[in-house]
The first five atom37 places (N, CA, C, CB, O) and aatype in JSON, in Angstrom:
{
  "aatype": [20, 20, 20, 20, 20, 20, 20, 20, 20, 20, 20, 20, 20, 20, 20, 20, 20, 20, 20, 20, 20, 20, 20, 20, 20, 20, 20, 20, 20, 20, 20, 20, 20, 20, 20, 20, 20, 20, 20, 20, 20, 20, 20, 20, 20, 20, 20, 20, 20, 20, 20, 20, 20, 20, 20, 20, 20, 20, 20, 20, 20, 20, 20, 20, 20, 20, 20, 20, 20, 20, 20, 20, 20, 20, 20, 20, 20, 20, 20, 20, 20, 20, 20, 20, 20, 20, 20, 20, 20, 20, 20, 20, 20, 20, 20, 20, 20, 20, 20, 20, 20, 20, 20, 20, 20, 20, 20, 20],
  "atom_mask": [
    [1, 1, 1, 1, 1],
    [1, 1, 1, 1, 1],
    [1, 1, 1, 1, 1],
    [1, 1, 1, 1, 1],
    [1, 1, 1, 1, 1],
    [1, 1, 1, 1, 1],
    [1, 1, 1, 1, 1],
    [1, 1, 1, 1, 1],
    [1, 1, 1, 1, 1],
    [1, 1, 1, 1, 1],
    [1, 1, 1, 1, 1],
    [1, 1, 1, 1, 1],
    [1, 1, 1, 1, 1],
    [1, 1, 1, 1, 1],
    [1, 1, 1, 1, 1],
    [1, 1, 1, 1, 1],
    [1, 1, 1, 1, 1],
    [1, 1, 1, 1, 1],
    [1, 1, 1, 1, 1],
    [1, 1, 1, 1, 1],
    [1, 1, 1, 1, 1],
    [1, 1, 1, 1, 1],
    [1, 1, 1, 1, 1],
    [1, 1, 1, 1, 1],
    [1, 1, 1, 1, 1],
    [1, 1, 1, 1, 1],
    [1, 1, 1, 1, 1],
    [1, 1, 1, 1, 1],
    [1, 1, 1, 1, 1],
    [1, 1, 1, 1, 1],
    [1, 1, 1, 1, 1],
    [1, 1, 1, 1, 1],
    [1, 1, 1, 1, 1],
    [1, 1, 1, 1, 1],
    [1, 1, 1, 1, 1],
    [1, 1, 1, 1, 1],
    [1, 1, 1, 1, 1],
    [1, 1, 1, 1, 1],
    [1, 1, 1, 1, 1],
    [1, 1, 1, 1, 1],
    [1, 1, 1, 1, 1],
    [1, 1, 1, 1, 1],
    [1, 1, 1, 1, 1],
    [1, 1, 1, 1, 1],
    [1, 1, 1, 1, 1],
    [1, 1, 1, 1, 1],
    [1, 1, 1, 1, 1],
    [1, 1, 1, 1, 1],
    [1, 1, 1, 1, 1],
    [1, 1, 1, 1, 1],
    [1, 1, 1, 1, 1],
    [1, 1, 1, 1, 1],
    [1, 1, 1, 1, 1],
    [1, 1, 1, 1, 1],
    [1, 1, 1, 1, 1],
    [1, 1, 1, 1, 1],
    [1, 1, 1, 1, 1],
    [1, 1, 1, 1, 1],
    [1, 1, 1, 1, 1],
    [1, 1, 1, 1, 1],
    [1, 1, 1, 1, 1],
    [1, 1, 1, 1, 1],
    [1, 1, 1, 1, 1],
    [1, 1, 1, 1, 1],
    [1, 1, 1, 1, 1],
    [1, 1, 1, 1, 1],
    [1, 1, 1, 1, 1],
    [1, 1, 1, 1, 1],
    [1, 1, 1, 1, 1],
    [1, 1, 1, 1, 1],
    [1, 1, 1, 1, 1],
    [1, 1, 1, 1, 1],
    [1, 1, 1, 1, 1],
    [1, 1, 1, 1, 1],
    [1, 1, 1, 1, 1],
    [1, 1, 1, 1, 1],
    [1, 1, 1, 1, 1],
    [1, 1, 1, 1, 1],
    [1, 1, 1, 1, 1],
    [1, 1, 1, 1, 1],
    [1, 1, 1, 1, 1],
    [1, 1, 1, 1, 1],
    [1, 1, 1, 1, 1],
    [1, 1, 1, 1, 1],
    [1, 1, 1, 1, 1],
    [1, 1, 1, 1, 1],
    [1, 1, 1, 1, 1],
    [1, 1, 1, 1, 1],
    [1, 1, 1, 1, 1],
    [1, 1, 1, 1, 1],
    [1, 1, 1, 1, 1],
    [1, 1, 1, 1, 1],
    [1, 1, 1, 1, 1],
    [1, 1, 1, 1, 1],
    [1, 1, 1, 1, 1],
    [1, 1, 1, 1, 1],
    [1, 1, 1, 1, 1],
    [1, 1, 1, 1, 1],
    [1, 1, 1, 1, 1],
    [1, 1, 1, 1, 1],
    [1, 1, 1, 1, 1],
    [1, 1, 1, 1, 1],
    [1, 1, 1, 1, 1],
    [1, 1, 1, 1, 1],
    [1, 1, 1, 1, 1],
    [1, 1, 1, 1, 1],
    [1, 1, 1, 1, 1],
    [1, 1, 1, 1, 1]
  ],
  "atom_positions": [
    [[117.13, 168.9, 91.18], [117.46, 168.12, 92.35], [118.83, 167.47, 92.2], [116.39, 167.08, 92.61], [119.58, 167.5, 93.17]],
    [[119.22, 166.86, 91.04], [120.56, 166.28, 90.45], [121.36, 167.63, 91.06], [120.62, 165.98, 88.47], [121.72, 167.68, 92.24]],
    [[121.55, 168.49, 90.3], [122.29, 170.12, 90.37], [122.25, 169.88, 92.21], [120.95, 171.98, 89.49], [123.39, 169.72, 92.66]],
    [[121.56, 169.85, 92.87], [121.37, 170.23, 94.76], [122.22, 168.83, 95.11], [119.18, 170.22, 95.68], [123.17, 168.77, 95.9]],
    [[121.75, 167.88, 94.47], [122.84, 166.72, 95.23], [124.2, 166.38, 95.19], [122.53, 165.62, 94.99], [124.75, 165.55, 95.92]],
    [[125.01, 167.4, 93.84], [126.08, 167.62, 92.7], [127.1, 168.69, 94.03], [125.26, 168.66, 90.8], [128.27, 168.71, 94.4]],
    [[125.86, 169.45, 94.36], [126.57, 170.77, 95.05], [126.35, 170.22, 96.55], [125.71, 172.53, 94.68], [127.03, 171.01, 97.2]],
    [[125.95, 169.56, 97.2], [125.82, 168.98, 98.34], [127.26, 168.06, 98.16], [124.31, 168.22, 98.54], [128.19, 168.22, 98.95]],
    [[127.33, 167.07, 97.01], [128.37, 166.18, 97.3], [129.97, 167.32, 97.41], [128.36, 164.87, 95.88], [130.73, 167.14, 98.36]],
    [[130.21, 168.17, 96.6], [130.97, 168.79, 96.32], [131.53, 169.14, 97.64], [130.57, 169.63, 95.5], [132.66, 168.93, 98.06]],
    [[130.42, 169.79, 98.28], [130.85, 170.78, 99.38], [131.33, 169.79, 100.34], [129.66, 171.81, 100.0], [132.34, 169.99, 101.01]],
    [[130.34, 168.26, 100.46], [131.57, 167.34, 101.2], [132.88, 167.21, 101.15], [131.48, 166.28, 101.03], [133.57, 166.96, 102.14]],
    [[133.29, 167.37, 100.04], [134.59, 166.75, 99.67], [135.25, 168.01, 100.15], [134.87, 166.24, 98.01], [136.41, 167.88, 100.55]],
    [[134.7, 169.24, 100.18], [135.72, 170.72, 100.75], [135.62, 170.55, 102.54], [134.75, 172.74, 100.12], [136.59, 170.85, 103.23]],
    [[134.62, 170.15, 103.0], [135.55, 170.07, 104.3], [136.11, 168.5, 104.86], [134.61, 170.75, 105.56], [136.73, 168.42, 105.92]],
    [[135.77, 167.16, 103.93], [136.53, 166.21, 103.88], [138.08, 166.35, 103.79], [136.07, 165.6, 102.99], [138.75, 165.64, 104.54]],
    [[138.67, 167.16, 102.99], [139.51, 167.77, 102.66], [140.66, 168.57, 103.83], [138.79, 168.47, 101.85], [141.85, 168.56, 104.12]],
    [[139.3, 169.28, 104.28], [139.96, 170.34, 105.0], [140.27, 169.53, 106.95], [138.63, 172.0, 104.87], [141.02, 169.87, 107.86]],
    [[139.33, 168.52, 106.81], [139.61, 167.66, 107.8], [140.59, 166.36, 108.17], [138.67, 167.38, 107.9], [140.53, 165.35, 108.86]],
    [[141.5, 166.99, 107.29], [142.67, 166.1, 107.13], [143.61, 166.86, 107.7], [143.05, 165.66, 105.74], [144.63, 166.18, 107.71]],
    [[143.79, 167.85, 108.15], [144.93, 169.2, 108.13], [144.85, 169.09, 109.52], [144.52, 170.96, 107.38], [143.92, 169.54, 110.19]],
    [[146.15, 168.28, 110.11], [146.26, 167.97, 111.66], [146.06, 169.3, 112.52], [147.8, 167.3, 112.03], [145.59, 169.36, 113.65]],
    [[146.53, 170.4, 111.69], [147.15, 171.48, 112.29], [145.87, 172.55, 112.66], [148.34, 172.11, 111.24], [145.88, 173.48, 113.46]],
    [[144.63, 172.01, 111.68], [143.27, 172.49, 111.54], [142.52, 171.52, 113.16], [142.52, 171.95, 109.61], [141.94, 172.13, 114.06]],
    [[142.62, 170.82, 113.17], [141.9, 170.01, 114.04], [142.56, 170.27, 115.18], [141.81, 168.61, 113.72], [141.73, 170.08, 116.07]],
    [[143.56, 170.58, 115.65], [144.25, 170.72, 116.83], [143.45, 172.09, 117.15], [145.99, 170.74, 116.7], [142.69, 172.19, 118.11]],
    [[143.79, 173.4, 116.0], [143.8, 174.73, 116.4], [142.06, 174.49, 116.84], [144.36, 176.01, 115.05], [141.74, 174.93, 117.95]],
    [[141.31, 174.03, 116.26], [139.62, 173.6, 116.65], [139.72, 173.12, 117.77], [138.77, 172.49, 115.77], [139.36, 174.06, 118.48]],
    [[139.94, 172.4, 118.35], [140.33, 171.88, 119.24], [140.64, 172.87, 120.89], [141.42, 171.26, 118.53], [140.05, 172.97, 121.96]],
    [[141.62, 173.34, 120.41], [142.29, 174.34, 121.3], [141.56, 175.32, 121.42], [143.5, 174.8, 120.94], [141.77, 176.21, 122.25]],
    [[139.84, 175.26, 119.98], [139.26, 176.63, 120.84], [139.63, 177.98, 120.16], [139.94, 176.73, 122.45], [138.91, 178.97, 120.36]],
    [[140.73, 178.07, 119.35], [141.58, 178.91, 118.69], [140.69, 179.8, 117.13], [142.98, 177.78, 118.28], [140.75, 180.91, 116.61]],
    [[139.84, 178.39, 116.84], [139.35, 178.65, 115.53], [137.6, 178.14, 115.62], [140.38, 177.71, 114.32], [137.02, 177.68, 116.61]],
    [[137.27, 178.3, 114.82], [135.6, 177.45, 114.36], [135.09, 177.96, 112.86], [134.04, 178.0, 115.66], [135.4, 178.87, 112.09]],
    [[134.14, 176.88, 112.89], [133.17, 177.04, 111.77], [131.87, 178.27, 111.76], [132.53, 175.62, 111.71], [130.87, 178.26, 112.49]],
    [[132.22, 179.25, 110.74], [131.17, 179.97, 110.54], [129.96, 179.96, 109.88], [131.5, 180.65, 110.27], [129.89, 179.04, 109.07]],
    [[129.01, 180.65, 109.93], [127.84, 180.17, 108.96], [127.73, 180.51, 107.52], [126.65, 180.62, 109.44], [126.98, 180.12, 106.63]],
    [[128.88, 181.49, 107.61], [128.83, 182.09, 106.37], [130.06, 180.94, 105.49], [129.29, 183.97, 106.55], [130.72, 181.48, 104.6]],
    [[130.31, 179.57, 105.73], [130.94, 178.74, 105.15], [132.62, 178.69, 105.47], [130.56, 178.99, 103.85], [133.36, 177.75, 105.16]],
    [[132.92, 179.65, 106.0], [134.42, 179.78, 106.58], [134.92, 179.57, 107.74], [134.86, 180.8, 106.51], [134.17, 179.38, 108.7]],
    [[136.41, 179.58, 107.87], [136.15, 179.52, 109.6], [137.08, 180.97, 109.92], [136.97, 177.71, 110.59], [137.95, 181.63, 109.34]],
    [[136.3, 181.01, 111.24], [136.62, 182.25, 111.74], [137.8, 182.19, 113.17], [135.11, 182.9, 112.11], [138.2, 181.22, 113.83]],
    [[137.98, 183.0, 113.24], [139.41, 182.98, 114.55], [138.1, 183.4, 115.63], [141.26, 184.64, 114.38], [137.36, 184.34, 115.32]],
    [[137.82, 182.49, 117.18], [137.24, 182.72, 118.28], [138.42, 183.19, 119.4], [136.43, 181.46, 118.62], [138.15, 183.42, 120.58]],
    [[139.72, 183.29, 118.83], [140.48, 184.16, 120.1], [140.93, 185.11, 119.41], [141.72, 183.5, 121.0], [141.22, 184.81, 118.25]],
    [[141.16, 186.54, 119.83], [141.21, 187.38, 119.41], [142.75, 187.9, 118.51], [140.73, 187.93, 120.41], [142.8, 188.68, 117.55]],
    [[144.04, 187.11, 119.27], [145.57, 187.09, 118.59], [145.56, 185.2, 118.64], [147.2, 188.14, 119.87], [145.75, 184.3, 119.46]],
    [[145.26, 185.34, 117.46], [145.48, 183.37, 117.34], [147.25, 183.67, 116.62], [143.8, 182.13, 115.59], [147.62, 184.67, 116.02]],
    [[148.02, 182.53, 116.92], [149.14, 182.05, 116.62], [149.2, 182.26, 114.72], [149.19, 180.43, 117.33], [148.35, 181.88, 113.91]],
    [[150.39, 182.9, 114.48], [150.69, 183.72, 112.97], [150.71, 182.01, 111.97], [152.84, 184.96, 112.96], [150.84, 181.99, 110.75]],
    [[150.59, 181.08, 112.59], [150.76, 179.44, 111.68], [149.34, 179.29, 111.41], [151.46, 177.82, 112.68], [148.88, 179.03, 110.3]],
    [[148.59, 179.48, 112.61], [147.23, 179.37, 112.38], [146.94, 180.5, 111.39], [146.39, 179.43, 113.7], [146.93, 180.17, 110.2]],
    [[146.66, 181.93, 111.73], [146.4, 182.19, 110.72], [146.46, 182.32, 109.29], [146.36, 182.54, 110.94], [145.69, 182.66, 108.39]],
    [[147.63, 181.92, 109.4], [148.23, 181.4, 107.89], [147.24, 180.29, 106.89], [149.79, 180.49, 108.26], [146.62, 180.38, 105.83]],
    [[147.44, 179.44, 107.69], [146.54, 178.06, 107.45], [145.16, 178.5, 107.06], [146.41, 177.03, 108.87], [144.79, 177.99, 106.0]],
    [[143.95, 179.63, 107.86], [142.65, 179.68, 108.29], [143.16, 180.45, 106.48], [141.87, 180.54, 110.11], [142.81, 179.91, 105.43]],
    [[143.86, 181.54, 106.53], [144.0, 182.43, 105.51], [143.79, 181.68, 103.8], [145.51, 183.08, 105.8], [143.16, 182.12, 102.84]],
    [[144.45, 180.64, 103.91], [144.73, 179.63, 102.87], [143.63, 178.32, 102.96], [146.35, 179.12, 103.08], [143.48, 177.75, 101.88]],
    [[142.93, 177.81, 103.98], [141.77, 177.27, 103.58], [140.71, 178.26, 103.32], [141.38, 176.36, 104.5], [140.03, 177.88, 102.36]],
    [[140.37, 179.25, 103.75], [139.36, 180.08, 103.26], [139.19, 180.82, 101.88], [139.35, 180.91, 104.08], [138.29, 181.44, 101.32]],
    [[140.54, 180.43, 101.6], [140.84, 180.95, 99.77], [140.55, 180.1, 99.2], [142.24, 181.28, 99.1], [139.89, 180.26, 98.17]],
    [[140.96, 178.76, 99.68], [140.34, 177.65, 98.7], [138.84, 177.14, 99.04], [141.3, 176.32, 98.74], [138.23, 176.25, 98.44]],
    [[138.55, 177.63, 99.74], [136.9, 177.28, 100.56], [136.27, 178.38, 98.9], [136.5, 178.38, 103.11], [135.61, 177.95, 97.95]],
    [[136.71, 179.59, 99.07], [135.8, 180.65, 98.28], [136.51, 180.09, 96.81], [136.07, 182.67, 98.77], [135.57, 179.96, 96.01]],
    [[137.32, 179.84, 96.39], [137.62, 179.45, 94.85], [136.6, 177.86, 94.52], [139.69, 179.12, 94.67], [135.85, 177.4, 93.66]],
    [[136.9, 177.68, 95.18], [135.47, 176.09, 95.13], [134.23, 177.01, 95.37], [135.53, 174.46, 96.89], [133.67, 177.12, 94.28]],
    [[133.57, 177.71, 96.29], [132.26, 177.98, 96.48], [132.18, 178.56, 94.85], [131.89, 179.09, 97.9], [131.37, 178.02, 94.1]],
    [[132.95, 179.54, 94.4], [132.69, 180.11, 93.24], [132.64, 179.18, 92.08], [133.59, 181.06, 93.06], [131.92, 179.55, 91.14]],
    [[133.49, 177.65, 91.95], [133.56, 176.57, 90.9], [132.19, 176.16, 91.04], [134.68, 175.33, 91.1], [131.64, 175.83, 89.99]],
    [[131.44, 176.11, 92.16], [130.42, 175.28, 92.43], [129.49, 176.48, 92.06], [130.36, 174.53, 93.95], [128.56, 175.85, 91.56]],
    [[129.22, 177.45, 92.0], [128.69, 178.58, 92.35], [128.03, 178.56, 90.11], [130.22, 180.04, 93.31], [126.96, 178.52, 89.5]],
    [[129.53, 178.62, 89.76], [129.3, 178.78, 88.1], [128.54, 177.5, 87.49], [130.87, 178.91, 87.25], [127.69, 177.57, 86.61]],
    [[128.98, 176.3, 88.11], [128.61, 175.25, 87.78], [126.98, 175.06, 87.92], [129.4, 174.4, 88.48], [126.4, 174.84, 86.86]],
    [[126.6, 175.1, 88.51], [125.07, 175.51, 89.29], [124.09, 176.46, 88.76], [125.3, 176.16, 90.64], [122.86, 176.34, 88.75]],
    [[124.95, 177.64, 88.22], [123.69, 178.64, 87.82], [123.28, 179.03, 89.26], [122.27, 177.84, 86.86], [122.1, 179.03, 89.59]],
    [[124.3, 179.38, 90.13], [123.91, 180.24, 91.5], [125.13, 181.43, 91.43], [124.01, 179.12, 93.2], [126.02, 181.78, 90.65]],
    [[124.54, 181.87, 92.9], [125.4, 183.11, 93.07], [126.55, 181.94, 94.15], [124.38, 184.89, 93.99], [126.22, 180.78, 94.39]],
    [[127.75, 182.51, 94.61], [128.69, 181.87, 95.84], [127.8, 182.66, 97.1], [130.75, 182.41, 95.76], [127.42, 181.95, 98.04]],
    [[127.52, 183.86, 97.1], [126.75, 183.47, 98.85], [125.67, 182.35, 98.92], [125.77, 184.93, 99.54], [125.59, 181.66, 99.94]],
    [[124.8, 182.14, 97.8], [124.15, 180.81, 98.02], [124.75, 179.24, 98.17], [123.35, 180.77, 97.0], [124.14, 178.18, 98.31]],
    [[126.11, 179.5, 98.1], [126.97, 178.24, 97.97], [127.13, 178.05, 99.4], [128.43, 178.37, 97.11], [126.9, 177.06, 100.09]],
    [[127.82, 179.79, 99.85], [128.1, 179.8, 101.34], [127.24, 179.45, 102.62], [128.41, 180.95, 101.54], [127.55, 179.1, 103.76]],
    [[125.82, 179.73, 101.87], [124.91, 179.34, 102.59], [124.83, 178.09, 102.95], [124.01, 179.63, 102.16], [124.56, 177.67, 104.08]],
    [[125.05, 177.45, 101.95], [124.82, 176.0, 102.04], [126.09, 175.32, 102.6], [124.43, 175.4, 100.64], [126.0, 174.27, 103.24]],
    [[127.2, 175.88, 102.36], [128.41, 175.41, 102.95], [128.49, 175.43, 104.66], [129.53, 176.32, 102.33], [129.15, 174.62, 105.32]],
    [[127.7, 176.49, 105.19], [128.38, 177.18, 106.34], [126.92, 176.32, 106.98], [128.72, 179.26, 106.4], [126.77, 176.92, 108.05]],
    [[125.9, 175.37, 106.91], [124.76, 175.01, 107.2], [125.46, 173.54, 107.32], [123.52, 175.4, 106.17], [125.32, 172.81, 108.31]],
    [[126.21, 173.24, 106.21], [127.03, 171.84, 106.26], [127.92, 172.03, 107.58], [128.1, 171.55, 104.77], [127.76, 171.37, 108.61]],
    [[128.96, 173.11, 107.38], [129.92, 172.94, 108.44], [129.7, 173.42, 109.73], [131.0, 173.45, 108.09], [130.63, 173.55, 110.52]],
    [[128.27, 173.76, 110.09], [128.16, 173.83, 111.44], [127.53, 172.54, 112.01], [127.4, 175.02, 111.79], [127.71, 172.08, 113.14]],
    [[126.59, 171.94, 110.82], [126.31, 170.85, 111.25], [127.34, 169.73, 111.55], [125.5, 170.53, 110.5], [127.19, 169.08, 112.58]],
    [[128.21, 169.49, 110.84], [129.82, 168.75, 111.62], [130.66, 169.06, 112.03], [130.59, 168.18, 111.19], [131.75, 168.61, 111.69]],
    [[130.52, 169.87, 112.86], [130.95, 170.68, 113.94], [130.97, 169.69, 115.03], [130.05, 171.93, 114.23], [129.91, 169.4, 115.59]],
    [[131.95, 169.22, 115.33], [131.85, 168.0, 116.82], [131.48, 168.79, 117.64], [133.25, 167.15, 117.53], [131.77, 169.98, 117.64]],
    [[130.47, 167.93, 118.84], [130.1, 168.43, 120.13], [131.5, 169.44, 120.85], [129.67, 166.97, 121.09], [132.63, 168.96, 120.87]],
    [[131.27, 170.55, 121.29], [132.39, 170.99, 121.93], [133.41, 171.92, 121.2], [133.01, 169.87, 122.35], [134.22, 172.72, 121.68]],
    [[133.15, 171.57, 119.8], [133.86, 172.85, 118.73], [132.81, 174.1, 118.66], [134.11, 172.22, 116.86], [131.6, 174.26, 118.82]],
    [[133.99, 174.92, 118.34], [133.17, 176.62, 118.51], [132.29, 176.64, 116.92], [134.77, 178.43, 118.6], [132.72, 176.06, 115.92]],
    [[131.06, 177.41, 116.97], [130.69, 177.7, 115.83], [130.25, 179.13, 115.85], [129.76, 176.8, 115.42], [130.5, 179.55, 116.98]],
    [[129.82, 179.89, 115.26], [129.74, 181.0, 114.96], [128.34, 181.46, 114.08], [130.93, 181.18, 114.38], [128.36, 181.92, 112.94]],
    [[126.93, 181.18, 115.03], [126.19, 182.21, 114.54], [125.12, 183.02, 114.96], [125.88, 181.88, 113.73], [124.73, 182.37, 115.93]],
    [[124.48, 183.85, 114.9], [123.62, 184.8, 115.31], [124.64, 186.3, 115.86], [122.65, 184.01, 116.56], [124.08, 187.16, 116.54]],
    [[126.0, 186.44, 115.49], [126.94, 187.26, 115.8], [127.7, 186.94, 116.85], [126.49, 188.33, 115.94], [128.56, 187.69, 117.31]],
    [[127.45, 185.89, 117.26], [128.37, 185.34, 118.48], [129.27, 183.5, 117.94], [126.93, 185.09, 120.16], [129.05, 182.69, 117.03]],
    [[130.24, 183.57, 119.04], [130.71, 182.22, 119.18], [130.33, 181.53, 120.34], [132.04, 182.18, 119.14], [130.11, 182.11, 121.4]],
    [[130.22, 180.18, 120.14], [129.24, 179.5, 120.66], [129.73, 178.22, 120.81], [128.1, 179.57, 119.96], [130.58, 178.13, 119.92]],
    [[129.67, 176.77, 121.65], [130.28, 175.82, 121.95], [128.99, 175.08, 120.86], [130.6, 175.52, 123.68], [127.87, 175.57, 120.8]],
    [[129.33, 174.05, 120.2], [127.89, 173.19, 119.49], [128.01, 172.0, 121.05], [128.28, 172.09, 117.19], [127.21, 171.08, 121.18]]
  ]
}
């Protein structure tokens, strides 16, 4: 249970983190981007702006180099990290941001 609350706090601090990035909250915002279930975020318009993807490209590298720190640390696999990541970040998902699951995008 220690180990589940270790990897719960962790994964706060990765989208605490990632919710600092003006440029992240705008492109959410605009509809451009969202939170997936699989712990990443995904592009909801089909040609998003080459800054954005840049950005989505480079938090999702550091999203998966943490899922995997947390992943070794744990004695899990990283899709079980992702699981748990992408369960976090849909749940703080503000009213009105896109999320992404059952194969579709979706307003929370």
């Amino acid at each position: 249970m220690r180990n589940l609350k270790n990897l719960l706090g962790a994964l706060l601090c990765i989208f605490a983190f990632t919710a600092f990035a003006a440029d992240l909250d705008s492109a959410k915002a605009d509809g451009v981007i969202g939170e997936r279930e699989d712990g990443y975020i995904g592009f909801v318009q089909a040609s998003p702006p080459a800054d954005v993807v840049a950005l989505v490209e480079d938090i999702n590298a550091k999203r998966r180099a943490e899922y995997e720190r947390i992943a070794a640390q744990n004695g899990i696999t990283r899709a079980e990290v992702e699981v748990l990541a992408g369960r976090k970040a849909l749940a703080r998902t503000a009213s009105g941001g896109y999320i992404y699951t059952g194969g579709r995008w979706t307003t929370k």
